[in-house]
C-alpha positions in Angstrom: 0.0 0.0 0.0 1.6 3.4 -1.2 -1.2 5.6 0.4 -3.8 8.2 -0.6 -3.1 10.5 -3.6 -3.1 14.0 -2.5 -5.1 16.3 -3.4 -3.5 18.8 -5.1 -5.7 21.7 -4.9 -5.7 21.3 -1.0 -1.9 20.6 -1.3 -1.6 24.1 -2.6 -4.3 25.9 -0.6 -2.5 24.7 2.5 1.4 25.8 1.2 -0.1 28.8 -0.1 -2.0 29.7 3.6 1.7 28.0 5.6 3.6 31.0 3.2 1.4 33.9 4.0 0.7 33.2 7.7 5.0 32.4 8.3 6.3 35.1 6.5 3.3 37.8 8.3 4.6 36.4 11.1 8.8 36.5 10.9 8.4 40.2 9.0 5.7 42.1 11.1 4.1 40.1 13.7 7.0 38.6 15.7 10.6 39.4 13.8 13.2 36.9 15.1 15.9 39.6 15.0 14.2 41.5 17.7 14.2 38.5 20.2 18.0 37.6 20.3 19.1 36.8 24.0 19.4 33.8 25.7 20.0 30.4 23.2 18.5 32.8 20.2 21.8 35.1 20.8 24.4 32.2 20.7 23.5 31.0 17.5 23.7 34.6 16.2 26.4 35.2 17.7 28.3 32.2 16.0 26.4 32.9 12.8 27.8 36.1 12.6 31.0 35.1 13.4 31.3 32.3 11.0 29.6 34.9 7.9 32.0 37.0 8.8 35.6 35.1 9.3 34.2 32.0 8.1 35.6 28.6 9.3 38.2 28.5 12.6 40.2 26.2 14.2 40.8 25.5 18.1 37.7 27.6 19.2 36.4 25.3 22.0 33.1 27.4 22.0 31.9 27.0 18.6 32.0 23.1 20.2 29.8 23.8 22.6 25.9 23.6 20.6 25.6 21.2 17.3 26.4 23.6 14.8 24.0 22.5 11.9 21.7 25.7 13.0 24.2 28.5 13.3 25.5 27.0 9.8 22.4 27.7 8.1 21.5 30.8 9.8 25.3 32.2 8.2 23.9 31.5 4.7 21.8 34.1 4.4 23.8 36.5 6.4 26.9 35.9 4.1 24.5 36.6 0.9 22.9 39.6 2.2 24.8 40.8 5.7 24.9 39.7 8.8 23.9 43.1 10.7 20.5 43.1 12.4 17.0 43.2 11.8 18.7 39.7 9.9 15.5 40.2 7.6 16.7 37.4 5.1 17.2 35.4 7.9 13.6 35.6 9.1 12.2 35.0 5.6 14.6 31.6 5.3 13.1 30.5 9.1 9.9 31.5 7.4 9.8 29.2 4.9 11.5 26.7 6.8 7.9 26.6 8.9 6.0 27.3 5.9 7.0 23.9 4.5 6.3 21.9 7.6 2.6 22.2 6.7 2.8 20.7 3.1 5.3 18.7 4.5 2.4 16.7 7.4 -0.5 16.3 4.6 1.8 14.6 2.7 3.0 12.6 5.6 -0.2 12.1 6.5 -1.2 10.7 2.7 1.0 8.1 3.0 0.1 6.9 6.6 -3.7 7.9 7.4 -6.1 5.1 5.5 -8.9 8.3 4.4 -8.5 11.6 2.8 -10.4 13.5 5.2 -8.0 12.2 8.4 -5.6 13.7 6.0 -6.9 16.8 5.3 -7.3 17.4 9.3 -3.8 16.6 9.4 -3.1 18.9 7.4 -5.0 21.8 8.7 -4.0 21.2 12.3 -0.5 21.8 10.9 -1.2 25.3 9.5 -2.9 26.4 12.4 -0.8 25.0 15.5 0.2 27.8 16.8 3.6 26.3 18.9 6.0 25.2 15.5 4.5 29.1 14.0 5.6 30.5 17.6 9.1 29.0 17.2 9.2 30.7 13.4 9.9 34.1 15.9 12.9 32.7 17.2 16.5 31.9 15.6 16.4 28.0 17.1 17.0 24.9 15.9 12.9 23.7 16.5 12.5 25.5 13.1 15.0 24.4 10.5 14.6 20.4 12.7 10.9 20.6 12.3 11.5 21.2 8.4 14.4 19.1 7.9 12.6 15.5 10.0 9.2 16.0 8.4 11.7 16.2 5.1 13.2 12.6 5.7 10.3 10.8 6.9 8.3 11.5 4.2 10.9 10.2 1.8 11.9 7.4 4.3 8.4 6.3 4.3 8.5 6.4 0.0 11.4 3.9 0.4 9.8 2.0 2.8 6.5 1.3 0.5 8.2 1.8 -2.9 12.2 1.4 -2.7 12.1 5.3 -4.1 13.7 8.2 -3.0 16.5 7.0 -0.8 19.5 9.2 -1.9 17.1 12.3 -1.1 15.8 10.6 2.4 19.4 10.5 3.4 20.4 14.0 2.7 17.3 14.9 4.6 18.7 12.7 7.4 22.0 14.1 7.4 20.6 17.6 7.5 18.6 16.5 10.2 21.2 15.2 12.2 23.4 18.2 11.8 20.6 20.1 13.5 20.2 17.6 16.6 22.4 14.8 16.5 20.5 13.3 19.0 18.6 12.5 16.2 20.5 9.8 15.0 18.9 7.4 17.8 15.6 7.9 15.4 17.5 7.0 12.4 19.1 3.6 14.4 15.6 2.4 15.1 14.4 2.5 11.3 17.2 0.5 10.5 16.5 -2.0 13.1 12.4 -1.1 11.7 13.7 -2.3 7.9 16.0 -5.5 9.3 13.2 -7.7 11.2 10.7 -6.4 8.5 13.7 -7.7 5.7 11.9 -10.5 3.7 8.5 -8.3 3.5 10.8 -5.7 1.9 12.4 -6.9 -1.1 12.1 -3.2 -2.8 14.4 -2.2 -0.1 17.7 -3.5 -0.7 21.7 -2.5 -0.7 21.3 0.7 -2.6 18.2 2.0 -0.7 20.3 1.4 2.5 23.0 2.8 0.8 21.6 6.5 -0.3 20.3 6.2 2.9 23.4 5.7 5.0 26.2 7.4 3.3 25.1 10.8 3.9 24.3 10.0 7.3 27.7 8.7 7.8 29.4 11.8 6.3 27.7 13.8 8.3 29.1 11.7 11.2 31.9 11.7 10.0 32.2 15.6 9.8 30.2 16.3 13.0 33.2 14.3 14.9 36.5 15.4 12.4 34.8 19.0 13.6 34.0 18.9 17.3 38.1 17.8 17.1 39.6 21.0 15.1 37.7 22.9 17.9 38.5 20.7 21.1 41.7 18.4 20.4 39.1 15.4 21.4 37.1 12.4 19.4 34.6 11.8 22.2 31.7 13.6 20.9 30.2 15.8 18.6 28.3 19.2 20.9 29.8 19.4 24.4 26.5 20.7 26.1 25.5 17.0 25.3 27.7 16.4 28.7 25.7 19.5 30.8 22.7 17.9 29.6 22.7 14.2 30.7 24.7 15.8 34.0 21.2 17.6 34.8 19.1 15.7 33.5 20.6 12.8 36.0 21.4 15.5 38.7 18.2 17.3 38.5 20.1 20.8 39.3 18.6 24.2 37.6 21.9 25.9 37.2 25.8 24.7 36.3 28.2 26.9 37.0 31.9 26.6 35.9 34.5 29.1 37.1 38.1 29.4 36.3 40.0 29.5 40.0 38.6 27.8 43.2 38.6 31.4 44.9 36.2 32.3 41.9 34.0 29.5 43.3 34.5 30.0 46.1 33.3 33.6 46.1 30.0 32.7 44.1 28.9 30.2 47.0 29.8 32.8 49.8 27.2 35.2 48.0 25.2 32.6 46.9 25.5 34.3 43.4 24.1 32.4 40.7 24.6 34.4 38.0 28.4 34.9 37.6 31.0 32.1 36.1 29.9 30.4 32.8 26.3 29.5 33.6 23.7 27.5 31.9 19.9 27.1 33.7 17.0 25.0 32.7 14.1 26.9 33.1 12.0 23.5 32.9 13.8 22.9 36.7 13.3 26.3 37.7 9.5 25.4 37.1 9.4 22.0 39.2 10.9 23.9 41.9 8.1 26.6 41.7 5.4 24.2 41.5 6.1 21.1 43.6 7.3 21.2 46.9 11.0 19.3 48.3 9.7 15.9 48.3 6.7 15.8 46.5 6.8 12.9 43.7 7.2 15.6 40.6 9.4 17.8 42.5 13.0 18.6 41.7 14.5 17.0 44.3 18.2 17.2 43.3 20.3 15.1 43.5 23.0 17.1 45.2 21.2 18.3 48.0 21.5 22.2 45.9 19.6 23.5 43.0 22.9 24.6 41.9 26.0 22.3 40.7 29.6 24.8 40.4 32.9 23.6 39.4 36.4 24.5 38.2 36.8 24.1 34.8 35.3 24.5 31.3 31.8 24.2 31.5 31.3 21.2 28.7 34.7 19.5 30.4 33.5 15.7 30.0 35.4 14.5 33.3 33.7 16.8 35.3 29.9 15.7 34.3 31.1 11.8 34.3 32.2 11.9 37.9 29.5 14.1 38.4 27.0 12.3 36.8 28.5 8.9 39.0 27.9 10.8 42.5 24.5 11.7 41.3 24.0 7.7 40.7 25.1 7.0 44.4 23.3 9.4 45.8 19.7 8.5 44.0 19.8 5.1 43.4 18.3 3.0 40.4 14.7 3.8 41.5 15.3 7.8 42.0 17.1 7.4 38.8 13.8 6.4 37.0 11.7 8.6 38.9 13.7 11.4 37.7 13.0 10.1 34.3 9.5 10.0 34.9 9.5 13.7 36.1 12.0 14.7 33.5 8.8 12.9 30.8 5.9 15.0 32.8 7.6 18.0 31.8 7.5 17.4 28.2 3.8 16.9 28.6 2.4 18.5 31.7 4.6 20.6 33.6 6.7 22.9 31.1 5.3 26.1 29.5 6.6 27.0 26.7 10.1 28.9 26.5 10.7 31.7 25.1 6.7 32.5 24.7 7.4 32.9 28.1 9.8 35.8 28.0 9.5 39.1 26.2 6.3 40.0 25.1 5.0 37.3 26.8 1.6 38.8 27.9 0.5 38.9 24.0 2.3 35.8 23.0 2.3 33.1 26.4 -2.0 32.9 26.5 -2.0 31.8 23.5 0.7 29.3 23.8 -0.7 28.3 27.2 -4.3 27.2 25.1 -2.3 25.3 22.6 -0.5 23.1 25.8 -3.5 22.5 27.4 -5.2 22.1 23.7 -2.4 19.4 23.3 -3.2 17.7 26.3 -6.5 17.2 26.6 -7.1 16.2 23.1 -4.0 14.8 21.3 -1.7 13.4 24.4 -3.6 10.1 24.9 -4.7 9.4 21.3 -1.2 9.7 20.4 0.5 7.5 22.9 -1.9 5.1 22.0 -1.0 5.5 18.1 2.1 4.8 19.4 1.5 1.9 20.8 -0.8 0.8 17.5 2.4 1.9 14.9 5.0 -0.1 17.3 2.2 -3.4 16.7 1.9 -2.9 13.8 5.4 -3.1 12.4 4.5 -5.8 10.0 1.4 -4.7 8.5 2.3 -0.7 8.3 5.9 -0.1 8.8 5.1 3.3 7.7 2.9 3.9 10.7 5.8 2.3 13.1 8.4 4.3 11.4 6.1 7.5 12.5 5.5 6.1 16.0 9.4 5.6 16.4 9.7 9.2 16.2 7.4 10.3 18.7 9.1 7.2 20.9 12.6 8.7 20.1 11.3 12.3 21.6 9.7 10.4 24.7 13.4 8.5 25.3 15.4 11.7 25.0 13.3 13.8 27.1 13.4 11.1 29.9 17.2 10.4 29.5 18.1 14.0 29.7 15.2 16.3 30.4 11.8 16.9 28.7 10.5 20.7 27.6 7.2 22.0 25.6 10.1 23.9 23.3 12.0 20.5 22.2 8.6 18.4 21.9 6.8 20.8 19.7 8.9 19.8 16.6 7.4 16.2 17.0 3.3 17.4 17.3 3.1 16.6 13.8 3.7 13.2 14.1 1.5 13.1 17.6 -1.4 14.6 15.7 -0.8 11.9 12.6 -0.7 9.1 15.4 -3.8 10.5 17.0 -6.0 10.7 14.2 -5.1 6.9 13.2 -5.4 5.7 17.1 -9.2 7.7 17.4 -9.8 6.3 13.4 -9.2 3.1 15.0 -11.6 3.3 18.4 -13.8 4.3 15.7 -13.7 1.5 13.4 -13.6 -1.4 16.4 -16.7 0.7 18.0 -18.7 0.1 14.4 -17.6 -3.7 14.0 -18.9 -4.5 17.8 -22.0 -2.7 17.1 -22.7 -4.1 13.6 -21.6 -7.3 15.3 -24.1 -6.8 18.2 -26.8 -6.1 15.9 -26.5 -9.0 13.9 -26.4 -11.2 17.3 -30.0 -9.8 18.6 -31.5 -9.0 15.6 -34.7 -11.2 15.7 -34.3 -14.2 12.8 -36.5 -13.8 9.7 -39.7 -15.9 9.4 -39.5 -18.2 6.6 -42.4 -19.6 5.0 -42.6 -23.4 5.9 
C-alpha cells in the first residue's frame, strides 16, 4: 500500500495559507531579529562570526551547541549581511515553517487510510500555533521541524516503494546536523527495515546505501569538527555532557569558574549568575510548582539547586564523575523517577520557552491554550497511536516508522530532560498518530455494534 493520492488543490491551498501566515509572522508580527538573548543570541552570535571570518580552528566554543543551525542561519547572512534586523534570515526561518505544513499532509497521505483524516492533518499543521511561535525565534525547533518532516516522508517512500533514498538521506543528514540526538531515530528505522527484511524486497543495498552514506558523512564531519575545535574524538556538541549531567542530577543551574577562589566567592554570596552559567528553566518550574519531596518535584540530586565547578563548563570529566555521585546518591529507582518527572515535563509541567519571556503577555496565553489544547485532546490518542504503529510493524511499517519518532522524543526527554520547546517539533507526528489511534476506536466501535446487531437482531420468518 503506497497511500492516498493527495489532493492537489488542497496541497496548494495549504502551502499557499503555511507561506502567508509564516512570513506575516517573521516580517511584522514577531521578527526573530528583535528577540535575540538567551540560546536565540548564541546561535547569532556564531552565525555572525562564521559569515564573517568564516571557518576557525581550536575555538572550544563554537563546540559547545551542534552547529548545523548557526550553519544555516550564516547563509543568508553571508549573501545579504549579517547586521540586524537579519531580515533574510527571518524570511529563510519563514519558509523553513511554511513547509512543515505541506510537508504533514503529505506525511499524512502516506500513513492515514482516508483523505479527510488527512486533510485534518493537514489543517492542524497550518494552524498550531507552537511550531508558528518557534518561526519568531533563531532556534533549531524550526529548521529540525522542516528538515525530520523532510526525511520521513521520503523514508516512508522507500519503505513502500524502494524510491527516493538518496534524497531521504540528505534529509537525514541535514537532520542530524541540527540535533544529533537524532541519529537514535534513524538507528531504530534500520532496526524497523532488518526484522521487517523479507516483507521488503524493494528495499535492498542501494536504498540502505543512499540512505546511510550521507548520514555517515555527516558523522563523519560532526566528529572530524567537534576535534579541530577541542583536540578530542569523544563527541560531537559538548552541552550534550551539561545535559545528561542535569538531567541525572536534577540541578537548575551549572556553574563553571576558572580559579577555586572564583567558586569559592560565588557560593559565599550565593550568586548564581556569575561564572559560565547554563539554567534550565523547565527545573526552575518544578521547583516553583512542587514542593522538596513531593513525587514531581525537583529533588536534586546534590542536596542544591545549583552544581559549580572548576573548569570549562562542557569538560567531560567533570559531568562523568558528576554524573556517577548523582547515581550513588539516587539510586536506580530515583534514577527512573527522575525520568519519569523529566517525561511530565515534556507533557504537563513545562510552558513553553521563550513564549514565556518578552512580550510574553501577548504571546504566552495563546501558547498556554495550545498546551493544554495538546493535552486534553491529542496526548492520549497519540500515545496510543504509538503503541498501535509499534504493533503494527509488520502490516504498516510506515505507521511504526512515525510512532518511532514520537518514541525517540519520549526516550530523549526522559534520558536528559523533557521541555514544551523540544517536543513541539514532533506534534506533527503526535497529531498523525492520534488521528489513526481515534480512526481506529472508531472503526472497532462500528464492528462491535454491527456485530451486536446482527447477534439480537430477531431471525426472519421463513415460509414453511
Amino acid at each position: 500500500m503506497h497511500g492516498l493520492v493527495p489532493d492537489r488543490r488542497w496541497l496548494l491551498t495549504l502551502t499557499a495559507l503555511a507561506l502567508l501566515t509564516r512570513l506575516l509572522w517573521v516580517l511584522f508580527v514577531h521578527p526573530p531579529g528583535e528577540y535575540v538573548f538567551s540560546d536565540m543570541g548564541m546561535y547569532v552570535k556564531r552565525a555572525t562570526d562564521l559569515a564573517t571570518n568564516g571557518p576557525r580552528d581550536g575555538m572550544r566554543d563554537l563546540a559547545w551547541q551542534a552547529y548545523g543551525t548557526h550553519f544555516l542561519l550564516a547563509l543568508p547572512m553571508k549573501l545579504f549581511g549579517a547586521g540586524a534586523p537579519f531580515r533574510a534570515a527571518a524570511v529563510l526561518w519563514g519558509l523553513l515553517g511554511a513547509a512543515a505544513v505541506p510537508l504533514t499532509y503529505l506525511l499524512a497521505c502516506r500513513v492515514v487510510p482516508t483523505a479527510r483524516l488527512a486533510k485534518i492533518a493537514g489543517v492542524v499543521a497550518l494552524l498550531w500555533y507552537p511550531n508558528l511561535s518557534t518561526t519568531g525565534f533563531f532556534l533549531s525547533e524550526t529548521p529540525f521541524l522542516c528538515m525530520q518532516l523532510l526525511a520521513v516522508y521520503w523514508l516512508v517512500r522507500v519503505l513502500q516503494e524502494g524510491v527516493r533514498a538518496w534524497p531521504a538521506g540528505i534529509a537525514a543528514a541535514l537532520t542530524f546536523m541540527l540535533r544529533p540526538q537524532s541519529a537514535l531515530f534513524f538507528a531504530l528505522v534500520f532496526g524497523l527495515w532488518l526484522v521487517n527484511f523479507r516483507r521488503l524486497p524493494w528495499v535492498r543495498i542501494n536504498q540502505l546505501l543512499g540512505v546511510a552514506v550521507p548520514l555517515l558523512l555527516a558523522l563523519a564531519f560532526s566528529v572530524w569538527r567537534y576535534h579541530s575545535h577541542t583536540g578530542r574524538w569523544d563527541g560531537i556538541a559538548e552541552n550534550a555532557n551539561m545535559n545528561l549531567t542535569a538531567g541525572r542530577c536534577h540541578n537548575i543551574v551549572t556553574q563553571a569558574f576558572r580559579s577555586q577562589a572564583d567558586l569559592k566567592k560565588s557560593e559565599k554570596k550565593d550568586n548564581t549568575q556569575d561564572g559560565r552559567r547554563v539554567s534550565l528553566p523547565g527545573y526552575r518550574t518544578l521547583k516553583q510548582t512542587f514542593p522538596d519531596g513531593h513525587p514531581l518535584g525537583l529533588n536534586a540530586a546534590m542536596g542544591s539547586d545549583t552544581i559549580r565547578f572548576v573548569g570549562y563548563i562542557g569538560d567531560p570529566w567533570i559531568h562523568k564523575a558528576l554524573r556517577q555521585e548523582c547515581y550513588r546518591r539516587t539510586g536506580v529507582l530515583g534514577q527512573l523517577q527522575y525520568s519519569l518527572v523529566n517525561l511530565s515535563l515534556q507533557w504537563f509541567i513545562a510552558r513553553q520557552w521563550p513564549d514565556n519571556s518578552k512580550n510574553h503577555q501577548y504571546f504566552l496565553p495563546v501558547a498556554e491554550a495550545y498546551r493544554y489544547l495538546f493535552l486534553v485532546i491529542f496526548l492520549l490518542p497519540s500515545l496510543v497511536g504509538v503503541g498501535l504503529g509499534l504493533a503494527r510493524w509488520r502490516r504498516a511499517p510506515a505507521a511504526t516508522l512515525v510512532a518511532l519518532c514520537l518514541l525517540t522524543s519520549m526516550i530523549l526527554a526522559a534520558v536528559f530532560f523533557g521541555d514544551v520547546r523540544l517536543r513541539t517539533p514532533y506534534d506533527p507526528y503526535a497529531v498523525i498518530l492520534a488521528l489513526l489511534a481515534i480512526h481506529w476506536a472508531r472503526e472497532r466501535w462500528r464492528g462491535r455494534k454491527a456485530a451486536t446487531l446482527s447477534t439480537t437482531r430477531p431471525p426472519l420468518d421463513l415460509p414453511p
